[in-house]
C-alpha positions in Angstrom: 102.9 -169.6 42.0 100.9 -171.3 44.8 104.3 -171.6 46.4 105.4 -168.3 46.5 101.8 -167.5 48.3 102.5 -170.0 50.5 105.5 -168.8 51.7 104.0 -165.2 51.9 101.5 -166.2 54.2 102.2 -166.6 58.0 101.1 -169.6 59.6 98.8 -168.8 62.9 101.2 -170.7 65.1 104.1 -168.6 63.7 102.2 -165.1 64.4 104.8 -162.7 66.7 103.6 -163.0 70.5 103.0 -159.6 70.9 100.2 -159.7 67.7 98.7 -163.1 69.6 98.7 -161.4 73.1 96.9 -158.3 71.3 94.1 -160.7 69.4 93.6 -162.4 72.6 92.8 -159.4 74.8 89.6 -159.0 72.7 88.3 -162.3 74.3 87.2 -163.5 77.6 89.2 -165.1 80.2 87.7 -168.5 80.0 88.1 -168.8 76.2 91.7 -167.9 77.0 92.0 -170.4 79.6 89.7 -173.2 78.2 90.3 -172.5 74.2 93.3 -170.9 73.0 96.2 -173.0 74.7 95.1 -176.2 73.4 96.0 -174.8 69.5 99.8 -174.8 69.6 102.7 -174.0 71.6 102.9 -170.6 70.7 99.2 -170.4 71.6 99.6 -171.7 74.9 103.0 -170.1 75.8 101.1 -166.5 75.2 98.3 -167.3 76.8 100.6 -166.5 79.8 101.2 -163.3 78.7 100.9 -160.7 81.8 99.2 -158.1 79.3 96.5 -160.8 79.4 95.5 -160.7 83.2 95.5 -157.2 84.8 92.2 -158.1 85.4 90.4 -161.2 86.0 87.0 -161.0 85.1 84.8 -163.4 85.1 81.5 -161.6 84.7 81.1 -163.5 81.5 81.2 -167.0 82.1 79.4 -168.0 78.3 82.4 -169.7 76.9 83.0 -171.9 80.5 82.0 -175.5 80.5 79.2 -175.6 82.9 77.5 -172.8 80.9 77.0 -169.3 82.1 75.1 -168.8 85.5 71.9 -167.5 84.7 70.0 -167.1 87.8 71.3 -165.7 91.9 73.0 -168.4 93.7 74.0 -170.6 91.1 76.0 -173.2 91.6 75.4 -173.4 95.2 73.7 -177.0 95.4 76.6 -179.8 96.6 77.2 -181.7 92.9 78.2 -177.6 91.5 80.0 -176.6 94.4 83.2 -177.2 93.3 82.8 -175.5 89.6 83.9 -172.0 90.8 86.8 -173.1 92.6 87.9 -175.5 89.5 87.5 -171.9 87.0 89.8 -169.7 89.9 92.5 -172.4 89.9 93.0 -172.2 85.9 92.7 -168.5 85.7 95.5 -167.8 88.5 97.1 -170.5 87.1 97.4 -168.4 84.3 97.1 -164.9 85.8 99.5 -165.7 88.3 99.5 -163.3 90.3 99.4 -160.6 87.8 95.8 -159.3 88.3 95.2 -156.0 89.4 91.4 -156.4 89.0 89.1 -159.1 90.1 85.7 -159.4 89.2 83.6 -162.1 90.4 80.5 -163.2 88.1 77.7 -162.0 90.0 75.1 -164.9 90.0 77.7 -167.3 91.1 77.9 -168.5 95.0 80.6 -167.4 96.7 81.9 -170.1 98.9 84.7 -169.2 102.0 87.1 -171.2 100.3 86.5 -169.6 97.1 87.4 -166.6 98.3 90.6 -167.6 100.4 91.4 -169.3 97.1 91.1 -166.2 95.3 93.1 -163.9 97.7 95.9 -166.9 98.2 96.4 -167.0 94.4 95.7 -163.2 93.1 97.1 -161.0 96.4 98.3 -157.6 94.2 94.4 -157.1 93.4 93.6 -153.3 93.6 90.1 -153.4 92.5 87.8 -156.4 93.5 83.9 -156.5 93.5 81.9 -159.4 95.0 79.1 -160.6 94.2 75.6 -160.2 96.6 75.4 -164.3 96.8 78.0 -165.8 99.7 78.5 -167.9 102.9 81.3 -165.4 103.8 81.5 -165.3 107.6 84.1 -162.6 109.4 87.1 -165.4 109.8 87.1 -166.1 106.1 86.4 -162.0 105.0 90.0 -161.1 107.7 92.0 -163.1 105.4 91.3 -162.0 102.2 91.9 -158.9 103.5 95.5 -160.2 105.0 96.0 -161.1 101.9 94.8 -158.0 99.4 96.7 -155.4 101.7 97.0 -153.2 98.3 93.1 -153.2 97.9 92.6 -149.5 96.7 88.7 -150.2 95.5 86.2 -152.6 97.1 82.8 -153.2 95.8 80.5 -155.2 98.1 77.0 -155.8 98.8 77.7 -155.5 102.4 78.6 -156.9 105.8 76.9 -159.6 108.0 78.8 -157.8 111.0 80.1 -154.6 109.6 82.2 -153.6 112.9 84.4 -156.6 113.0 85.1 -156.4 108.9 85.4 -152.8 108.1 88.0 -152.7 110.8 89.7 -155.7 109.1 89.8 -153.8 106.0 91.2 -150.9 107.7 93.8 -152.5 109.4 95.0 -154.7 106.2 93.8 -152.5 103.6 96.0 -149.1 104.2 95.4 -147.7 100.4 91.7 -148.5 100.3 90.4 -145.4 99.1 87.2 -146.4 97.0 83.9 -148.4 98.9 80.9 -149.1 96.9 78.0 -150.6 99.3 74.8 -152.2 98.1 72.7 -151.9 101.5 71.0 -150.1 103.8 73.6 -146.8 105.7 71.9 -146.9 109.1 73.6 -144.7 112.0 76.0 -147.8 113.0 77.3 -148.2 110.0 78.3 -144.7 109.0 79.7 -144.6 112.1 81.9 -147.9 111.7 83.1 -146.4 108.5 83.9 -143.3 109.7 85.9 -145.3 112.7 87.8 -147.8 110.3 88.4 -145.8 107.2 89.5 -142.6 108.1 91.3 -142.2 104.7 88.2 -143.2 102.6 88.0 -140.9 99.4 84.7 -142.0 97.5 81.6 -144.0 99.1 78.8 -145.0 96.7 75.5 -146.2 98.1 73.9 -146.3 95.2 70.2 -147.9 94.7 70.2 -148.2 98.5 68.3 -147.4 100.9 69.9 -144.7 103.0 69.0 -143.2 106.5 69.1 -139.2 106.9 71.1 -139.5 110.3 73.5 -141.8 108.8 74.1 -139.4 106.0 74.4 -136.9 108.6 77.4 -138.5 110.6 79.3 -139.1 107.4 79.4 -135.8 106.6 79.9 -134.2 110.1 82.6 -136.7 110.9 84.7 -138.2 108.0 87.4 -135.2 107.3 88.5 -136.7 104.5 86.0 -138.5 102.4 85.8 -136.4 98.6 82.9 -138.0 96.8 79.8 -139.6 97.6 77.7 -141.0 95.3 73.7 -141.5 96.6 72.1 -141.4 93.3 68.8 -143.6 92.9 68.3 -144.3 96.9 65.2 -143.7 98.8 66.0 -141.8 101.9 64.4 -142.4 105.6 64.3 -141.4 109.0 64.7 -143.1 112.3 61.5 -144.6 113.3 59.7 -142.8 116.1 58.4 -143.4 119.0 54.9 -144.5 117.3 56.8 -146.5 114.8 56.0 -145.1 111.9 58.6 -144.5 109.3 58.5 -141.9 106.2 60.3 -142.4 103.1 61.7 -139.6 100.7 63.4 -139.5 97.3 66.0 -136.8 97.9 67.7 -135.9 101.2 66.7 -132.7 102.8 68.0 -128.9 102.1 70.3 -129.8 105.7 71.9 -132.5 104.3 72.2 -131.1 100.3 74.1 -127.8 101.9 76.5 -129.7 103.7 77.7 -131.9 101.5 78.0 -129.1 98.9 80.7 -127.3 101.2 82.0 -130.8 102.7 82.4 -132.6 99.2 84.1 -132.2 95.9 81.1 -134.5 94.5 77.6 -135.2 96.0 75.9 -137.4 93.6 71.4 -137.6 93.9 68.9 -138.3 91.6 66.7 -135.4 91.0 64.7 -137.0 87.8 60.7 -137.1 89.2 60.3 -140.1 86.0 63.5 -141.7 87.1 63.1 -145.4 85.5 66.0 -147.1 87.8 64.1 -145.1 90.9 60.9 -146.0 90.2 61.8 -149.8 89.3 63.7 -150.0 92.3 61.2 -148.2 94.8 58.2 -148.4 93.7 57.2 -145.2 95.6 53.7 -146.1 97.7 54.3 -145.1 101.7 54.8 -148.4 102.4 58.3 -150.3 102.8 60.5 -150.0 99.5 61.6 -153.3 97.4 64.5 -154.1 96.5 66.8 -156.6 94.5 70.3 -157.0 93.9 70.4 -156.5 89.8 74.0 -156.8 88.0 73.7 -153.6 86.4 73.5 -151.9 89.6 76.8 -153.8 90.7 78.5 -153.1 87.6 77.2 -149.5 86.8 78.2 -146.4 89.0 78.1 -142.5 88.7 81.5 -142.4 90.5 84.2 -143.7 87.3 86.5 -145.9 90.3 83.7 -148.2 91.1 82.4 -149.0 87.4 83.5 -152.2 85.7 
């Protein structure tokens, strides 16, 4: 008797690929990586699986071997440098170069290399968010962009010299549609996108700070641009001659009846008890705080840019 059930039951090393490739979807990519291809063969040969890696996310780090990054900037210091560059070799090792998505964890330092590495090893990405913690300088930001030339959605917390590097995304990016920004649209910088990404469907500035006039130029001057997504942001004008600066939760009746004729979707917060709003901004005349918070990264209005 105890034969006959043995021989009815499927040993896990036996299990069809496509059933293994399935149960290993539910997990992260560092348990696939770190865990699942030490088992067995058949383990290890599915772990390869391209089902497995149309995105590489490694917003949850729990199951790697330094332990999950808890605070900004981990793993900046010298002797932890070299922890996030050790994690993108094994998952493009497995990924190859599979990944449609990349999500970087976003209390990890982002080194240049990392980055370089990144693009070298995983160049079909379409969707890529990085985090708000990096030493990215222009040099290092053009080649990533030489090398994601099918970039369709980028989500970034900004850039240290925004007319050098939204022109290399323009010029190497043809099919970006899709920019999510975490900082402050002053005049300059609507007018750099505007001037580099002429083909720019959605923009999200959400939880930013966000100047009228720069509002203003986007709409007046990018033809094409479909969405726009400025929920949560505290809105402000160009400071006067006397230097003083006034802060408002919702853009003016000018700007609301423009985009409503210019735009499919024009995305602001309305809500007086707004709890994202009023833990963002605490609201008192005086300059607005702000911090970088995952969920702001991660979460969005506009479906392209949440992850």
């Amino acid at each position: 008797m105890e034969g006959d059930m043995e021989q009815n039951v499927r040993r896990w090393d036996k299990l069809d690929s496509k059933i293994l490739v399935k149960i290993f979807a539910l997990l992260n990519v560092m348990e696939i990586v770190n865990v699942l291809p030490e088992v067995c063969d058949s383990w290890f040969d599915a772990c390869y699986h391209q089902d497995l890696w149309n995105a590489i996310d490694l917003t949850d780090l729990s199951s790697c071997q330094y332990g999950a990054p808890q605070k900004p900037n981990s793993w900046a210091e010298d002797e932890e440098s070299n922890r996030l560059e050790q994690i993108l070799v094994d998952v493009t090792h497995f990924g190859r170069r599979h990944a449609k998505n990349f999500f970087f964890n976003f209390f990890v330092f982002l080194r240049e290399d990392d980055l370089a590495l990144a693009a070298e090893r995983a160049p079909n990405v379409r969707k890529l968010a990085i985090p708000p913690w990096n030493s990215l300088m222009e040099s290092s930001f053009e080649f990533a962009c030489s090398q994601w030339r099918q970039l369709q959605t980028l989500i970034i917390p900004g850039f240290r010299r925004h007319r050098r590097e939204l022109r290399a995304v323009g010029q190497n990016c043809k099919n970006l549609a899709n920019l999510k920004l975490m900082s402050p649209l002053t005049v300059e910088l609507a007018k750099s996108i505007v001037d580099a990404l002429p083909n720019l469907k959605s923009l999200s500035l959400r939880c930013s700070i966000v100047y009228k006039e720069a509002v203003t130029v986007i709409l007046i001057r990018h033809l094409r641009l479909k969405n726009l997504n400025l929920s949560h942001c505290i809105f402000r004008d160009i400071p006067q001659v006397n230097n003083t600066v006034r802060y408002y939760k919702e853009p003016n009746r000018t700007v609301v009846r423009r985009a409503k004729m210019n735009l499919e979707k024009f995305l602001v917060c309305s809500k007086d008890d707004c709890e994202i709003c009023s833990s963002l901004f605490p609201f008192a005349g005086t300059d607005p705080d702000f911090n970088y918070r995952e969920e702001i990264w991660r979460e969005d209005e506009l479906e392209e840019f949440a992850f």
